[in-house]
Residue frames as qw, qx, qy, qz and C-alpha x, y, z in Angstrom:
[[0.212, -0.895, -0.346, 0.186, 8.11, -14.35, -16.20],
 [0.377, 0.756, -0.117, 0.523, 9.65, -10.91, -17.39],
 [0.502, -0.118, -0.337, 0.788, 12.09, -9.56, -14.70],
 [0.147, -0.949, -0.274, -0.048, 10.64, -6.34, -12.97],
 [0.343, 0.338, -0.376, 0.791, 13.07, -3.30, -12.70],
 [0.186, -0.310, -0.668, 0.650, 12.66, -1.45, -9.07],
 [0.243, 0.113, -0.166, -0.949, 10.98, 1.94, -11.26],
 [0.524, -0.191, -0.703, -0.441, 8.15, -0.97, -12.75],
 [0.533, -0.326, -0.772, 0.117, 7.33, -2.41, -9.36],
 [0.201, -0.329, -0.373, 0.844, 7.17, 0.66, -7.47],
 [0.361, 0.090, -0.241, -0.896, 4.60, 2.00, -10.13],
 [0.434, -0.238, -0.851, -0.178, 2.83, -1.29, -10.07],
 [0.264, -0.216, -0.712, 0.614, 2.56, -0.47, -6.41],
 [0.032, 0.170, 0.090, -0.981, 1.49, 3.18, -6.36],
 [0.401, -0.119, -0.524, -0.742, -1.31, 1.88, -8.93],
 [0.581, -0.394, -0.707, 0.085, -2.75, -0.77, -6.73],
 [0.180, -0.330, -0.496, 0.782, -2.86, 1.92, -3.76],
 [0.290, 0.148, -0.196, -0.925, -4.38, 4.64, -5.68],
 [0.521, -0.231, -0.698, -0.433, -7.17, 1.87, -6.91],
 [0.352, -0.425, -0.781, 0.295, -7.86, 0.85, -3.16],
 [0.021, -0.298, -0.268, 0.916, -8.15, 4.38, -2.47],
 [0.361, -0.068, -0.586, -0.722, -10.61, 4.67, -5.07],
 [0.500, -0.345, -0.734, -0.303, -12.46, 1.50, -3.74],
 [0.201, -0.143, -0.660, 0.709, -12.28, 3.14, -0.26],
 [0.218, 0.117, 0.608, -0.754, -15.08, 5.09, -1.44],
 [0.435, -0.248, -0.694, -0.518, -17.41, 2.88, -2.91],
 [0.375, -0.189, 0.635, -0.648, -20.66, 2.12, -1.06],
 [0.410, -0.027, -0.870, -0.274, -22.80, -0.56, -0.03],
 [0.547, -0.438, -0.198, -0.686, -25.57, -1.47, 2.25],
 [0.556, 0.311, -0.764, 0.101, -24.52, -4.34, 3.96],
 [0.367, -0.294, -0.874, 0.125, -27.83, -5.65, 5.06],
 [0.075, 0.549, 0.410, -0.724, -29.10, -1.83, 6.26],
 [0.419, 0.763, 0.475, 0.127, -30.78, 0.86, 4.06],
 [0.195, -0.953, 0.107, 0.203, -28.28, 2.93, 4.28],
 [0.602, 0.701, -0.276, 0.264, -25.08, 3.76, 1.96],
 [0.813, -0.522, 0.203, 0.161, -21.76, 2.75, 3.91],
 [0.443, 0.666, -0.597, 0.057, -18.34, 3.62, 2.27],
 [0.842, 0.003, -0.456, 0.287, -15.73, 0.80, 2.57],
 [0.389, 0.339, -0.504, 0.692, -14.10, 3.07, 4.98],
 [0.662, -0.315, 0.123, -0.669, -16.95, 3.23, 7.14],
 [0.961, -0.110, -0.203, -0.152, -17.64, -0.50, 7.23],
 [0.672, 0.313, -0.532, 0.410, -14.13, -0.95, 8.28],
 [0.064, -0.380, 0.448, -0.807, -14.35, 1.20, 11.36],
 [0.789, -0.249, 0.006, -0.561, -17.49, -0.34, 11.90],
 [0.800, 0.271, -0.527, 0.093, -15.48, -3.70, 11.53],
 [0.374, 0.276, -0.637, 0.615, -12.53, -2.91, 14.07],
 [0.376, -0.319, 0.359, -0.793, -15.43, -1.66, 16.58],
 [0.794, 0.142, -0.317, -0.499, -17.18, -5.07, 16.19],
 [0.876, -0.036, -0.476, 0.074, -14.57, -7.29, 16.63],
 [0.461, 0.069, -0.468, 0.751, -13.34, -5.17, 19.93],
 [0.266, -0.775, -0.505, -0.271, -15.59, -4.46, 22.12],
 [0.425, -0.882, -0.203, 0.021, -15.33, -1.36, 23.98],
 [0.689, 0.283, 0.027, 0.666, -13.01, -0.06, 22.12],
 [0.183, -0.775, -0.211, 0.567, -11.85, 3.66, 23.14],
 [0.491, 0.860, 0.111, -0.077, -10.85, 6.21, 20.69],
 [0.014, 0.796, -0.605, -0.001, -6.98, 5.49, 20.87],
 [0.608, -0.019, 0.792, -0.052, -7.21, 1.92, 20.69],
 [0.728, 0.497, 0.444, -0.160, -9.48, 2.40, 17.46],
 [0.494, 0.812, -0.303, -0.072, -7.15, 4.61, 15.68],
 [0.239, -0.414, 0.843, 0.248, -3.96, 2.12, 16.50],
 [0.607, 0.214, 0.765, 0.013, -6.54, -1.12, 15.27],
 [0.607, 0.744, 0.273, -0.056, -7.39, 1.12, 12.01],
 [0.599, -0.186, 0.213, 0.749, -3.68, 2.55, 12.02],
 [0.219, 0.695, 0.334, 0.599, -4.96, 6.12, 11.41],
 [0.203, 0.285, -0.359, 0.865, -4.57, 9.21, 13.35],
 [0.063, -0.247, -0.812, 0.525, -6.46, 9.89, 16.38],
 [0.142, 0.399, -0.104, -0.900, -8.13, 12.88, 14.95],
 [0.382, 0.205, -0.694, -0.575, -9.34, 10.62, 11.71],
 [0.229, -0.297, -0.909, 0.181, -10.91, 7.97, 14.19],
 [0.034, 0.401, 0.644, -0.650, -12.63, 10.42, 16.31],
 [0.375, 0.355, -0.219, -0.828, -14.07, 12.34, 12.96],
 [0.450, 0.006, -0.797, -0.402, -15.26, 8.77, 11.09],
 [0.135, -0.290, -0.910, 0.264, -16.96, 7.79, 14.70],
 [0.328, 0.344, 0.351, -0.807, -18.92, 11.06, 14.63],
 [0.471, 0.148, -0.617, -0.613, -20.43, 9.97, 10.79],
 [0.512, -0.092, -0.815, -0.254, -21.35, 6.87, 12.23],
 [0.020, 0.409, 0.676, -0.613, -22.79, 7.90, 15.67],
 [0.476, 0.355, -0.058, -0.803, -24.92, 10.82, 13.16],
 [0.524, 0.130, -0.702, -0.465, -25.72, 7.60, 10.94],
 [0.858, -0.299, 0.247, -0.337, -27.22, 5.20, 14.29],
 [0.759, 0.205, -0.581, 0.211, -23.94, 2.59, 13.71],
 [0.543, 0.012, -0.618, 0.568, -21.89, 3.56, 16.70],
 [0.445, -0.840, -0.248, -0.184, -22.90, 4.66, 19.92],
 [0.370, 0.385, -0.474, 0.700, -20.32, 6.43, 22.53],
 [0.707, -0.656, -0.173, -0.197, -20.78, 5.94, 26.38],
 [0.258, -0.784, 0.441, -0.354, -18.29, 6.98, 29.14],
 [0.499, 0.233, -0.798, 0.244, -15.81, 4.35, 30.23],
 [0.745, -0.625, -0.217, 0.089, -16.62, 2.41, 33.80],
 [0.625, -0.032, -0.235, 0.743, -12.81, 3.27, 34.09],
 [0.368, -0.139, -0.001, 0.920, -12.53, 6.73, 33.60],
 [0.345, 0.832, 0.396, -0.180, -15.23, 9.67, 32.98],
 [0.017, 0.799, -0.219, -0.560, -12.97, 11.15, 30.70],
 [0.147, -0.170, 0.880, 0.418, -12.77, 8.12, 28.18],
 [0.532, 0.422, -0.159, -0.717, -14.76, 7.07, 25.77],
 [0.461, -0.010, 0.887, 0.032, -16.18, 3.70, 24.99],
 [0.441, 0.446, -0.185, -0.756, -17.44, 3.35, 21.70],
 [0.449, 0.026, 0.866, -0.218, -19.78, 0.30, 20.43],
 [0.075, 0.077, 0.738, 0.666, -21.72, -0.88, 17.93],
 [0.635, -0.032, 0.299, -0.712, -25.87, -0.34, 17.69],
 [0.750, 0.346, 0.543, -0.154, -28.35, -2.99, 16.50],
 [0.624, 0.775, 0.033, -0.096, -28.30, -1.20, 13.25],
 [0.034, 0.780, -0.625, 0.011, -24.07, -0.95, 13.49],
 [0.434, -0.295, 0.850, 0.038, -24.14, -4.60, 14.21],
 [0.807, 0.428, 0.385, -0.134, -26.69, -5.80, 11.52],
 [0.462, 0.866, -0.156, -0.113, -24.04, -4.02, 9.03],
 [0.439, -0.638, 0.623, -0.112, -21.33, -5.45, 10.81],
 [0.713, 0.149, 0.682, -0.071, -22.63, -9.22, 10.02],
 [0.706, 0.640, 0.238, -0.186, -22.89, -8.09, 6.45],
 [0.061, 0.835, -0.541, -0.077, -19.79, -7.12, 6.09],
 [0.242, -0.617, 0.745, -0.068, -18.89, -10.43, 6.87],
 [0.792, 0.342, 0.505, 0.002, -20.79, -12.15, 4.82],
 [0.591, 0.799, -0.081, -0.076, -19.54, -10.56, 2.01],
 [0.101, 0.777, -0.620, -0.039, -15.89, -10.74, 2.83],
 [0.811, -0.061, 0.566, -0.135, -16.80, -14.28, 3.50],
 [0.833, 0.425, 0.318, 0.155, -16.09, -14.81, -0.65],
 [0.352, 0.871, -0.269, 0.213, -14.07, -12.18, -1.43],
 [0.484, -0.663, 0.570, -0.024, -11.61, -13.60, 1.37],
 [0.867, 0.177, 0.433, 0.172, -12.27, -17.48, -0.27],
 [0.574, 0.806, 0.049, 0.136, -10.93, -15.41, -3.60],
 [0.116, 0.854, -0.475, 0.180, -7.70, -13.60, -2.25],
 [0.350, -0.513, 0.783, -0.005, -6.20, -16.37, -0.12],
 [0.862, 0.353, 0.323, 0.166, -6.80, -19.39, -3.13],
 [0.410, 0.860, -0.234, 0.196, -4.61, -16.17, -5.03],
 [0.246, -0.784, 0.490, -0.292, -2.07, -15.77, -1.98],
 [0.860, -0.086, 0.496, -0.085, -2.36, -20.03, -1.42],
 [0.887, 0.424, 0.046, 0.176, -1.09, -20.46, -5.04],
 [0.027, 0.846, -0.466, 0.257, 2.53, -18.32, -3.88],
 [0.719, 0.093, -0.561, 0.400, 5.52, -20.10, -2.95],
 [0.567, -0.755, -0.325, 0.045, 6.20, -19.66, 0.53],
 [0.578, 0.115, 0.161, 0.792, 9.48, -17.81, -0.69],
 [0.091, 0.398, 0.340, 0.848, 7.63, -15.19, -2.03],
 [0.496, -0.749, -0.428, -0.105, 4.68, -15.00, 0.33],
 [0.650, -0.454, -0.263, 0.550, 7.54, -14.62, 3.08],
 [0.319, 0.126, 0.203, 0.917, 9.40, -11.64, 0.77],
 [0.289, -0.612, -0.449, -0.583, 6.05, -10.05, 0.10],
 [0.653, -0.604, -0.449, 0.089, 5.46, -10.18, 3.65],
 [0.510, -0.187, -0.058, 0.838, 8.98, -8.84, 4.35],
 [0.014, 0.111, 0.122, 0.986, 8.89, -5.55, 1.96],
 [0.336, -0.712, -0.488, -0.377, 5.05, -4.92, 3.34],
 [0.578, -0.722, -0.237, 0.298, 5.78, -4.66, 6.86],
 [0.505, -0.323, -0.048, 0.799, 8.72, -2.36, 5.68],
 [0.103, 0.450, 0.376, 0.803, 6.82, -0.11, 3.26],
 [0.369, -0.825, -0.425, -0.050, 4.10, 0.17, 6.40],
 [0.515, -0.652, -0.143, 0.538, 6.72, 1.50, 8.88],
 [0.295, 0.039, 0.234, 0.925, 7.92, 3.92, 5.81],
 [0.167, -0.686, -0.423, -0.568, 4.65, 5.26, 5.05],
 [0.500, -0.814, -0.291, 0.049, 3.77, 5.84, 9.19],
 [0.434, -0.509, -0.103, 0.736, 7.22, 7.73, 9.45],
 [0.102, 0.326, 0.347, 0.874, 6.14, 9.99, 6.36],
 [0.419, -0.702, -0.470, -0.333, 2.87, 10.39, 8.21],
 [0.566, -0.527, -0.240, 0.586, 4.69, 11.07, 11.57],
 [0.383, -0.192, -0.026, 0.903, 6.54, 13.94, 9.86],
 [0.024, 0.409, 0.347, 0.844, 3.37, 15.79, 8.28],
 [0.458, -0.678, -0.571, 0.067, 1.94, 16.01, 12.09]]
């Protein structure tokens, strides 16, 4: 295996982001008639597996700004996925759920990631547990670099 300098592996990176960003907006149906970007289906996702979620709860589980949650739940309340209904707690919160139609899309989702998962962790399974760990390591520190760059452009 060739040695990586820090310039190579930091462009590797940047490419693989830029490409997810890309595949953020593909769309897919997943099991409705309706187009669904990958960012959609995610939100749908985090609302799915947390019920009665509020709108500060979703944007920590999606790790986006509050603002960016509360704009991707109106798309998908104007699209019949998510519904919003006043908290038992508080009339000033917001409880925000899935519909029928939000939950049929839901399930699809999860069939599909059902193979594409089998696919990434056989990839991630064939890593020493060295490397896995490292990997692990410089992720969790690139996240907390990226969310103070994001902190400072608030």
């Amino acid at each position: 295996m060739a040695q990586c300098n820090p310039e190579e592996f930091i462009q590797l990176f940047q490419r693989i982001v830029h490409k997810y960003s890309q595949f953020e907006t593909h769309k897919k149906k997943y099991g409705t008639d309706m187009h669904i970007t990958v960012a959609e289906i995610h939100t749908i996702d985090a609302i799915g597996r947390n019920s009665n979620l509020n709108l500060k709860q979703l944007a920590q589980e999606l790790g986006i700004a509050k603002g960016t949650a509360s704009q991707m739940v109106y798309k998908l309340v104007d699209k019949g996925l998510v519904k919003k209904e006043i908290s038992v707690h508080s009339d000033r919160e917001i409880n925000i759920s899935l519909t029928k139609l939000g939950r049929t899309a839901y399930d699809g989702h999860k069939e599909m990631h059902a193979g594409q998962n089998a696919k990434m962790t056989s990839l991630v399974k064939e890593m020493p547990q060295d490397v896995l760990d490292l990997s692990k390591d410089y992720l969790v520190q690139f996240e907390g670099l990226l969310d103070k760059y994001l902190a400072q452009e608030e």
